[in-house]
C-alpha angles and dihedrals in degrees: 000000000000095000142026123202114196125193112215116213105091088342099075093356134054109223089210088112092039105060089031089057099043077053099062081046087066112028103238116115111266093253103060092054079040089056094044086051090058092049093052082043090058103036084056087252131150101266094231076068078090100059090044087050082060096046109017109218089032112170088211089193092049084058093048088056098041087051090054097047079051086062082239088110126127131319137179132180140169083276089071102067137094108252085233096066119088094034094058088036094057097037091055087048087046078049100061093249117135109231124200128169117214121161142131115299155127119275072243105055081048093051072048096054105044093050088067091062099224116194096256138118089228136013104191130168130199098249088060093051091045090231140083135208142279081047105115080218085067088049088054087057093048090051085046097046092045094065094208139091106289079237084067094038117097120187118191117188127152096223110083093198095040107039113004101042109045085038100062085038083064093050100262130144105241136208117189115205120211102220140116113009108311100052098043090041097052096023091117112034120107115254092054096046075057105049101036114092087192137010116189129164095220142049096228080059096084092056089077087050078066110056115121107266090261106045080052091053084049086062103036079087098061096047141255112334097223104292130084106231110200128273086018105105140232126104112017151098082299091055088052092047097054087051091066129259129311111275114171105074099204091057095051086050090064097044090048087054095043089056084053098056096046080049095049094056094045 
């Protein structure tokens, strides 16, 4: 792996701060919105579905703006962050790996972003591109910005429709993280269990992707290192298959429905 390409929402930043504070905005206490995320989480749904749940009609964007000129607009500290992620951030550089960080995201969260001095070669946000994933057009930018081969270009992300689908559909080798609701969420369907190369719960986990091959085939011996690379094995459709079929019918009527609902966001 010569790049990899990190989203940031619940991949490098809690958005604790982000739905508490859009909360207070509306005057509802934080778990309730918290509780509606987790609906439109589960139904495959865009999570600003939420704040649209609480005020129907809702220009989501018009209310960003009103809450800036408020002076109630976005903020981001050192506080935000996953404790993982300066030190995977700075092995991988250590490493040799080029890290950029391109996700959805306002010019201000990038402003945000930058001001924390991550150890990485690029911090982007969507706004500052003009396009959002899951756009193919976004993912363009990020095999453009990696300055390397889409085969040594690795993108993570925790959201399957938004990162991990439209970035292997560009060519692009994929990691799913399972972390904040939609990757734990949607960790195990799938389409997901398919399409990931890799799924790791961690970001120290890559530096271990990126291990020179002998040095890998040092540690093949001593097991997985805490991903499942496809076509390996382990959990997975071809796990449930070997168990035997479904039998309770009520259960493969959810999971049918639950398939529906990842598809339908794809």
């Amino acid at each position: 792996m010569e790049t990899i390409v990190l989203g940031i929402g619940e991949t490098l930043v809690r958005d604790d701060r982000r739905w508490s504070s859009w909360a207070d905005w509306l005057g509802v206490p934080p778990h309730t919105l918290s509780a509606l995320v987790g609906a439109a989480v589960a139904q495959g749904h865009d999570a600003t579905d939420a704040l649209r749940t609480l005020r129907p009609g809702m220009d989501v964007e018009a209310a960003y703006r009103a809450r800036s000129a408020a002076g109630r607009g976005e903020h981001l500290d050192e506080s935000d962050l996953y404790q993982d992620v300066r030190p995977a951030l700075g092995e991988l550089r250590a490493a040799g790996v080029r890290v950029v960080v391109a996700g959805n995201g306002s010019a201000r969260a990038g402003e945000l972003l930058r001001a924390l001095d991550l150890p990485a070669d690029l911090v982007v946000t969507s706004a500052e591109w003009g396009v959002r994933k899951p756009d193919p057009e976004f993912f363009a930018r990020v095999a453009e910005a990696a300055e390397a081969p889409p085969a040594a270009t690795l993108y993570v992300g925790d959201h399957p429709a938004d990162d991990l689908f439209p970035a292997a559909a560009a060519g692009l080798r994929t990691a799913h993280l399972r972390r904040g609701p939609y990757g734990h969420w949607w960790a195990d369907h799938p389409d997901v269990v398919e399409t990931a190369e890799f799924r790791i719960d961690a970001l120290t986990e890559l530096v271990a992707l990126v291990r020179p091959p002998r040095a890998e085939a040092e540690a093949a011996g001593a097991g997985a290192v805490g991903s499942d690379a496809e076509g390996t094995g382990g959990e997975g459709p071809g796990e449930e298959e070997a168990g035997g079929e479904e039998t309770d019918a009520a259960g493969a009527a959810r999971e049918g429905a639950r398939r529906g609902a990842l598809r339908s966001v794809r």
